[in-house]
VOZAMAR-491847 format. One record per residue: residue in one letter; x, y, z of N, C-alpha, C in turn. Coordinates in steps of 0.2 Angstrom, whole numbers, padded with zeros to 4 digits, always signed. Example, Ala and Ser with C-alpha at 12.3 -4.5 7.8 and 13.67 -1.06 7.14 Angstrom:
a+0066-0028+0039+0062-0022+0039+0066-0016+0039 s+0064-0011+0035+0068-0005+0036+0064+0000+0039 
END
This chain:
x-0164+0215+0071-0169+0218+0067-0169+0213+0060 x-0174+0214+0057-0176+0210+0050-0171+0211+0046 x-0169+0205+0044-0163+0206+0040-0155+0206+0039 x-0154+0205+0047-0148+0207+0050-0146+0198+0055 x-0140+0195+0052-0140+0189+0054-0135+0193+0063 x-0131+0186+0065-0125+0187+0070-0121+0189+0064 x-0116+0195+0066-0110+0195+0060-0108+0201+0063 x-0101+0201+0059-0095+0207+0063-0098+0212+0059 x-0099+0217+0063-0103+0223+0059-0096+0231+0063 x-0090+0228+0064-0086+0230+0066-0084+0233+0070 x-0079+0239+0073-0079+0240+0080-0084+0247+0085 x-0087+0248+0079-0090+0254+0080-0098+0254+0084 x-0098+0254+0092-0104+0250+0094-0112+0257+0092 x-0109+0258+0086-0116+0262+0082-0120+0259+0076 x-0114+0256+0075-0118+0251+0068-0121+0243+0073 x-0120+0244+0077-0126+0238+0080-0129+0242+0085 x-0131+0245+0086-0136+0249+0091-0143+0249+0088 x-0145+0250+0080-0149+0247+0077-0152+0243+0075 x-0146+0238+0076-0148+0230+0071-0149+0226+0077 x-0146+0228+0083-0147+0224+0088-0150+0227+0093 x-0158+0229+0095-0159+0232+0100-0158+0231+0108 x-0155+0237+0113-0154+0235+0116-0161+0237+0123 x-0162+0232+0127-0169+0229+0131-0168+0230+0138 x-0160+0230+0139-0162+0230+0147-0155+0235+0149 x-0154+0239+0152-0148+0240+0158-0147+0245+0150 x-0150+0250+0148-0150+0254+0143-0144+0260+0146 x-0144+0262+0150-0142+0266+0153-0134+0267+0153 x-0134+0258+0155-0125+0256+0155-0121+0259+0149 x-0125+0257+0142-0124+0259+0137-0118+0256+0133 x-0115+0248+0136-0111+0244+0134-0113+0240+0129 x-0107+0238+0123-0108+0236+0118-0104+0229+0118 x-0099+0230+0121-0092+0224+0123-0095+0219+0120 x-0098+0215+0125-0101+0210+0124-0105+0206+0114 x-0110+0211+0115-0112+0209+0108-0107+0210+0103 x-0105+0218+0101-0098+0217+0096-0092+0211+0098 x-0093+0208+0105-0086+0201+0103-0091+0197+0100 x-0095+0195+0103-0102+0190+0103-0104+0187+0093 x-0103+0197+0091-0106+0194+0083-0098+0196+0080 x-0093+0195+0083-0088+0194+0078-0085+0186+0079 x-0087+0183+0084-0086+0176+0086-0088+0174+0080 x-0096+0175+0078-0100+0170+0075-0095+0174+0066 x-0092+0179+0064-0090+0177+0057-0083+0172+0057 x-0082+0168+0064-0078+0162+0061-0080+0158+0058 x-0078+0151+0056-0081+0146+0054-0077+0139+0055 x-0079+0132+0054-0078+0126+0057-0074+0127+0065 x-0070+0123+0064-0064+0123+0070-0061+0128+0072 x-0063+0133+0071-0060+0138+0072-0066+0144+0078 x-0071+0138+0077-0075+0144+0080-0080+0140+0087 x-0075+0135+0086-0077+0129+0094-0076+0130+0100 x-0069+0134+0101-0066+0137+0106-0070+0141+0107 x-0071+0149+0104-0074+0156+0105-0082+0152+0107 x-0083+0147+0104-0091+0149+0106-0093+0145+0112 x-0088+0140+0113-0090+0139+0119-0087+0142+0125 x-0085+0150+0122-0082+0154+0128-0087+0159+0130 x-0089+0161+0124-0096+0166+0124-0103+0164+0124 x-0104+0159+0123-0111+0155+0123-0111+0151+0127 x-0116+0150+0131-0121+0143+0134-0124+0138+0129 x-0117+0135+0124-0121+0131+0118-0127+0126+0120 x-0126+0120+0126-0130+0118+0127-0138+0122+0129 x-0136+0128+0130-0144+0129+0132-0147+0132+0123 x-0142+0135+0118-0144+0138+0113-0146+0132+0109 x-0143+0126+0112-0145+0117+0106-0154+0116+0109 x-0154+0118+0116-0163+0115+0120-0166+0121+0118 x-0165+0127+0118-0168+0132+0116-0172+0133+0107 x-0166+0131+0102-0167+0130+0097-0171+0122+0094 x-0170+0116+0098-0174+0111+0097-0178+0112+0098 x-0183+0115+0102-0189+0115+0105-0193+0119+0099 x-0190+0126+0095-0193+0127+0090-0193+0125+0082 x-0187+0119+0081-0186+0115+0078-0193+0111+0078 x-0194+0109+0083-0200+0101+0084-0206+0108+0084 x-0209+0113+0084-0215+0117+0085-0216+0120+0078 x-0213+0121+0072-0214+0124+0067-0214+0130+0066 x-0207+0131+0071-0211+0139+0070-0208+0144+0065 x-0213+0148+0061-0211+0150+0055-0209+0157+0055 x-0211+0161+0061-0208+0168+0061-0201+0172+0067 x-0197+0167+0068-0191+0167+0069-0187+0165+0069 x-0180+0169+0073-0174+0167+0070-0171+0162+0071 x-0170+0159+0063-0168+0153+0064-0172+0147+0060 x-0177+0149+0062-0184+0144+0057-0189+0150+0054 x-0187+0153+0049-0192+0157+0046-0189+0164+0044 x-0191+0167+0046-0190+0176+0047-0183+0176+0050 x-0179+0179+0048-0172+0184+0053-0176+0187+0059 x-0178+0187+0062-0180+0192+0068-0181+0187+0073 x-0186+0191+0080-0188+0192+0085-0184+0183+0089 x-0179+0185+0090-0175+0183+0095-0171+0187+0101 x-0172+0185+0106-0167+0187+0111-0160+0185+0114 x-0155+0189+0115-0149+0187+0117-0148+0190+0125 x-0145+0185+0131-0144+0191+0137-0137+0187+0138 x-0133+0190+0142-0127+0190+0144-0129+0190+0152 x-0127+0182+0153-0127+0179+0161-0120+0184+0165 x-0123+0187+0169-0118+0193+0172-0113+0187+0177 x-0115+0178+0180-0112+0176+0182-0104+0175+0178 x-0105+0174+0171-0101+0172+0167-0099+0176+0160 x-0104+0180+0158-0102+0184+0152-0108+0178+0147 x-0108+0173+0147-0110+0169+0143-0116+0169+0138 x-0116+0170+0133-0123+0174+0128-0129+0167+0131 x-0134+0166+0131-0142+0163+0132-0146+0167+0128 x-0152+0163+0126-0155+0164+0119-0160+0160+0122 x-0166+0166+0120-0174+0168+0123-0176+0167+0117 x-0182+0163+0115-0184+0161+0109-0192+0167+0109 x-0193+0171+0105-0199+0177+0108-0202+0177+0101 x-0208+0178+0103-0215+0180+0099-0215+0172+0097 x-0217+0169+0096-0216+0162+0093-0225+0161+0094 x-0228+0165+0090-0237+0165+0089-0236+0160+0081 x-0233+0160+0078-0233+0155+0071-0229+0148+0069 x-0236+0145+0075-0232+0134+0074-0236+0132+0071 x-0234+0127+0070-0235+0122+0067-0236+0123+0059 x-0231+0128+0057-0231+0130+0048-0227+0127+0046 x-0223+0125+0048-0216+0125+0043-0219+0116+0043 x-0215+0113+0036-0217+0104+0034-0216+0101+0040 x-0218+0096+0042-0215+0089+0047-0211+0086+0044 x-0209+0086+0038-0202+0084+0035-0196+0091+0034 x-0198+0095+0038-0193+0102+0039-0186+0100+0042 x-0183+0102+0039-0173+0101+0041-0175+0101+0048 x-0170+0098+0053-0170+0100+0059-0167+0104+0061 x-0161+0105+0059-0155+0112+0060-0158+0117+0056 x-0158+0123+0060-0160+0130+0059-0155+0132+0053 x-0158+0136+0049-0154+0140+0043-0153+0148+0046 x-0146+0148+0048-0146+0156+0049-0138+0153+0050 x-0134+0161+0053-0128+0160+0055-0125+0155+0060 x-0132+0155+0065-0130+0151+0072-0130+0143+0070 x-0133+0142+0064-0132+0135+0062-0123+0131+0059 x-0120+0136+0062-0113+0134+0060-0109+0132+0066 x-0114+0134+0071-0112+0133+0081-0114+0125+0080 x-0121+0123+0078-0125+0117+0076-0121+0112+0072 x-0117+0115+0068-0113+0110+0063-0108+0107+0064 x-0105+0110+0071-0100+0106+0075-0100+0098+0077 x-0097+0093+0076-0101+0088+0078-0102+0087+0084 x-0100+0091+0089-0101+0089+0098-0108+0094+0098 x-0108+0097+0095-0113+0102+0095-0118+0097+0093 x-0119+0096+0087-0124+0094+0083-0128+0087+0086 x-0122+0084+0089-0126+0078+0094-0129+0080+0101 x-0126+0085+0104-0129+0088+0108-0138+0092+0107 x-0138+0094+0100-0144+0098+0098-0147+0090+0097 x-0145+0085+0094-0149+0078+0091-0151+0076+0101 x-0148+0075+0104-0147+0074+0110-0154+0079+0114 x-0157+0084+0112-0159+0088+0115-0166+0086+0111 x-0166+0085+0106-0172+0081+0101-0175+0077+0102 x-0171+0073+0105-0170+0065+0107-0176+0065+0112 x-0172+0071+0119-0176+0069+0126-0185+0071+0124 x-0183+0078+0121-0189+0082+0120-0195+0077+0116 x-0191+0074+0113-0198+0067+0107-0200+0062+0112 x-0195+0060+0117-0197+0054+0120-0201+0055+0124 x-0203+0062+0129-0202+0064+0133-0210+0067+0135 x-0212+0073+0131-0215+0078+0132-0220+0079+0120 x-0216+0079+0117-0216+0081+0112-0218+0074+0108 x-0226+0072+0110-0228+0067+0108-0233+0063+0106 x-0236+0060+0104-0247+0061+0103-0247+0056+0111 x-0244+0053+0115-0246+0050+0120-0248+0058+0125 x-0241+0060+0126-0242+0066+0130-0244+0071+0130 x-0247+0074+0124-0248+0078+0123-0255+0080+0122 x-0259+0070+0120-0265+0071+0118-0270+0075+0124 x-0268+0073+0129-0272+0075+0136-0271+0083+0136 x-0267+0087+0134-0266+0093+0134-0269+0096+0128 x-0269+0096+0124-0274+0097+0115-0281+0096+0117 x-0283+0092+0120-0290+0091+0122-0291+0096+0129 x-0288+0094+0135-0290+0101+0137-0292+0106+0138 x-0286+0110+0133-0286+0117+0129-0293+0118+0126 x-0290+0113+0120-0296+0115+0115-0302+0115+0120 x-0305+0110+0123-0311+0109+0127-0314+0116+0131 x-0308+0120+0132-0307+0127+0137-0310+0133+0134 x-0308+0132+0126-0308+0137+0121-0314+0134+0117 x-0317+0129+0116-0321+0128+0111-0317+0128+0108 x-0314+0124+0104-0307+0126+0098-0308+0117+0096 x-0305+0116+0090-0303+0112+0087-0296+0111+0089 x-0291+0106+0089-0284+0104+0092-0281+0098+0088 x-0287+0096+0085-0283+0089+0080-0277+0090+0076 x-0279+0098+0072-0272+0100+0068-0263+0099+0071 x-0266+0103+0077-0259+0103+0082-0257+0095+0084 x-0263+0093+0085-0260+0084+0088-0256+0081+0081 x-0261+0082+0075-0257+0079+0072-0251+0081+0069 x-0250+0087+0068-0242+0090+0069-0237+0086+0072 x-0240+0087+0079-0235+0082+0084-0235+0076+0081 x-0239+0072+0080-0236+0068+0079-0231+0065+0073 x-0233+0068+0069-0230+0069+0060-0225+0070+0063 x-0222+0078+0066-0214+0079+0067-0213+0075+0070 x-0216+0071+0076-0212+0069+0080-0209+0061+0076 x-0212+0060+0071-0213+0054+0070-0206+0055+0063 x-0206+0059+0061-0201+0062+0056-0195+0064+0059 x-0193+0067+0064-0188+0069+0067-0183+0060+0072 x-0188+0057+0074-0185+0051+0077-0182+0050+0072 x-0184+0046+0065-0184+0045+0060-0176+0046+0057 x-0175+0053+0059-0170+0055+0056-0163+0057+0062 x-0162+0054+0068-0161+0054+0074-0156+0049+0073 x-0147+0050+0075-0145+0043+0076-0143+0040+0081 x-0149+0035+0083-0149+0033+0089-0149+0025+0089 x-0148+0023+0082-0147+0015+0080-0142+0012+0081 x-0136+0019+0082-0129+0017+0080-0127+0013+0087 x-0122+0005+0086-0121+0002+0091-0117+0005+0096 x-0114+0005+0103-0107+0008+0104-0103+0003+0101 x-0097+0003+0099-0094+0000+0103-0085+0003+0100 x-0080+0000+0103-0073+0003+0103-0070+0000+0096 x-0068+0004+0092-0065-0001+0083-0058+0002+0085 x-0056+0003+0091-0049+0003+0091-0046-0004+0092 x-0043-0007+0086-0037-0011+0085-0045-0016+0082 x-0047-0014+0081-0058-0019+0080-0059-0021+0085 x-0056-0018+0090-0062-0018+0097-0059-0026+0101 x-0052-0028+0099-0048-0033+0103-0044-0029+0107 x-0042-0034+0112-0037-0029+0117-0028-0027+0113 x-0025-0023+0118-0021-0024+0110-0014-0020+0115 x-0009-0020+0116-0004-0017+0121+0001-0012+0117 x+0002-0008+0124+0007-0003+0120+0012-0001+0124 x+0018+0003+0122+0022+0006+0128+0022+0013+0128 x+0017+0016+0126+0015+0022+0128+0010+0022+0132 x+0010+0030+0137+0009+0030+0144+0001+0035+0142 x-0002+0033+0137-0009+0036+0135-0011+0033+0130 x-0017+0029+0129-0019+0027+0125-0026+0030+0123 x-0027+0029+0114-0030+0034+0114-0035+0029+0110 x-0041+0026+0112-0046+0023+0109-0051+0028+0107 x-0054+0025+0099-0059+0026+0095-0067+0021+0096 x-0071+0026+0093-0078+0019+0094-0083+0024+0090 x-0088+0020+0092-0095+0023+0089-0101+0024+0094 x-0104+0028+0096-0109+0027+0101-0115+0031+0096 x-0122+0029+0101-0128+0033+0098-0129+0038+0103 x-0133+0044+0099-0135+0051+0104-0137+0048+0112 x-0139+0043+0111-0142+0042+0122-0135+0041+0125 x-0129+0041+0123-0124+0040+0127-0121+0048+0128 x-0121+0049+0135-0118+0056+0137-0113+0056+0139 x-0107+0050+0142-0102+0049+0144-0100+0043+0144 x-0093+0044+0142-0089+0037+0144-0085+0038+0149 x-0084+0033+0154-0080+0034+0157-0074+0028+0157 x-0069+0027+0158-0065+0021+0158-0059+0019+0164 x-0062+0013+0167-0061+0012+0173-0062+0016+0180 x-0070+0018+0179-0072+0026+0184-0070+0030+0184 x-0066+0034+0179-0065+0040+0177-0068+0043+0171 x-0072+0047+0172-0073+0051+0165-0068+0055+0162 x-0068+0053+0154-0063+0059+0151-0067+0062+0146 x-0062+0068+0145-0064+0071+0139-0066+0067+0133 x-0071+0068+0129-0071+0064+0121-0073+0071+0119 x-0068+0068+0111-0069+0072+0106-0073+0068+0102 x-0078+0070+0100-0082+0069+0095-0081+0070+0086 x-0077+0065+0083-0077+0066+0076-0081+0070+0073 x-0088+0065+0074-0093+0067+0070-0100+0066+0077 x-0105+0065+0074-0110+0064+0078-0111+0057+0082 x-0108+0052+0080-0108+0046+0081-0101+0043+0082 x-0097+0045+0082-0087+0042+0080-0086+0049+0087 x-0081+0042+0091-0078+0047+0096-0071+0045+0097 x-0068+0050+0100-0058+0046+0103-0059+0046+0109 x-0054+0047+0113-0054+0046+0119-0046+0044+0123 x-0042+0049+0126-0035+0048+0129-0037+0044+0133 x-0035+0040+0136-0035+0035+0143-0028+0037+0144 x-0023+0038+0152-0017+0037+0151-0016+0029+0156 x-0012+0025+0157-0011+0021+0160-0005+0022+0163 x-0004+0017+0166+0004+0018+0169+0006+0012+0168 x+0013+0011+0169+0019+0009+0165+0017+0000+0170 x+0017-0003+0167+0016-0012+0170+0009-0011+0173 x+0005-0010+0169-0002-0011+0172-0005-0014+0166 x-0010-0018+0169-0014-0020+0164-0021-0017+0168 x-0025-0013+0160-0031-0012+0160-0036-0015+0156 x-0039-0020+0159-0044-0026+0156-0052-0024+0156 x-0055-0028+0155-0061-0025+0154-0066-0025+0159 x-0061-0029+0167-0066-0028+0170-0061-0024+0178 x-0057-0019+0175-0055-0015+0177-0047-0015+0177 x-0043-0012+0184-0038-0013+0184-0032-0017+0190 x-0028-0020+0186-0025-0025+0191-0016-0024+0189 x-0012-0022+0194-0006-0022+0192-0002-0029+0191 x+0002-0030+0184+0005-0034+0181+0012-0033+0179 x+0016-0037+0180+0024-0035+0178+0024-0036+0172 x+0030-0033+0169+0029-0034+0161+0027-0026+0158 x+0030-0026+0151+0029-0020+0147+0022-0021+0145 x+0021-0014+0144+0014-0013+0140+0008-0011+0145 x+0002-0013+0140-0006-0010+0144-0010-0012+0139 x-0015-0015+0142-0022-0016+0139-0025-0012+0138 x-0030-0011+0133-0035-0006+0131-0042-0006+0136 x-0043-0002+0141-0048-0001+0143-0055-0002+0140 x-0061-0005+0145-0067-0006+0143-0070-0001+0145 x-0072+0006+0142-0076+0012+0144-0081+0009+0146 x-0086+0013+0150-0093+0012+0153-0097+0018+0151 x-0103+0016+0148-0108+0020+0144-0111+0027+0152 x-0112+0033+0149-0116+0036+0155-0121+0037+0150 
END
């Protein structure tokens, strides 16, 4: 309801019976879920990476919420008004997704408008794996779809259908789209600043390389393995490599050699 962000409203599933209404499977009469759901959200930084990637589909809430990001929309949650959002709980997984509804008021909000939503769920966004992931969702949707190339043919159309004028809306598109690239980091080089990016040996059986990539890289992987990265920030990432004991890993793969130590792996961009 108007006014009522995510937030622990504590264990009593009557004090969110009102604030949260409930839309489907009324009968069941189950709170579990949202009371865990909007106590997740009063953590904060580090603390709240693990829970939300337990309870939430982030990736789909970063494409959900960029899409209203790029459309200006002013009377929901998130960009505007606290209201008219939905939440459903994937009965595969338990995992919260998020339905963007009523969205009849675009193209309000400036073309120089923040990209990240101001609400409590922008503290999910704040995260830096998060946050590239949302820039990364921006990214596709601008190159993509959200554009005066491809859009012009659809504006015209429409409007052509309705007797309507659509210039407004075209040139919305193109002002945001043209402001959100703008403000995208997609300039940044990749590359590895561990040791400044020369080979460099060790006798430990894990090496753990740093670097810098832009939002179009999805994965690294080093010598055909994908690993986990942890994302510093939006651009700065690490990386465990483990090697094993008299191997050399060079940059154009791996070759066993006698002798202590290990080269630093040459990751491959996905």
């Amino acid at each position: 309801m108007l006014g009522v962000d995510f937030q622990d409203l504590g264990n009593d599933q009557e004090s969110y019976r009102w604030n949260y209404l409930k839309k489907n499977n009324q009968a069941g009469d189950q709170w579990s879920q949202m009371i865990a759901f909007n106590k997740m959200m009063n953590l904060n930084g580090a603390a709240l990476d693990a829970p939300s990637q337990r309870f939430m589909d982030v990736n789909e809430w970063c494409r959900a919420f960029a899409f209203e990001s790029l459309f200006g929309v002013a009377d929901s949650y998130g960009f505007g008004l606290g209201h008219y959002i939905m939440v459903y709980f994937r009965p595969e997984d338990g995992r919260a997704l998020v339905f963007p509804w009523d969205m009849d008021f675009d193209f309000i909000q400036s073309t120089s408008a923040p990209l990240l939503p101001s609400a409590n769920v922008t503290k999910i966004f704040n995260l830096p794996a998060n946050q590239r992931l949302f820039y990364s969702h921006l990214y596709d949707l601008t190159t993509t779809t959200f554009n005066i190339g491809y859009m012009s043919r659809w504006t015209t159309h429409y409007a052509s259908l309705l007797g309507q004028n659509w210039s407004g809306a075209r040139g919305y598109i193109g002002a945001r789209n043209s402001y959100v690239l703008s403000h995208l980091p997609t300039a940044m080089a990749f590359a590895i600043t561990s040791n400044s990016g020369n080979d460099f040996t060790t006798n430990n059986n894990l090496v753990l390389l740093t670097g810098t990539a832009p939002i179009q890289v999805e994965c690294i992987e080093a010598n055909g393995t994908r690993y986990a990265i942890n994302w510093i920030s939006t651009t700065a990432w690490s990386l465990a490599v483990p090697v094993g004991a008299g191997t050399v890993l060079d940059r154009a793969g791996t070759a066993p050699l006698d002798g202590p130590g290990s080269r630093a792996p040459q990751p491959r961009l996905g």
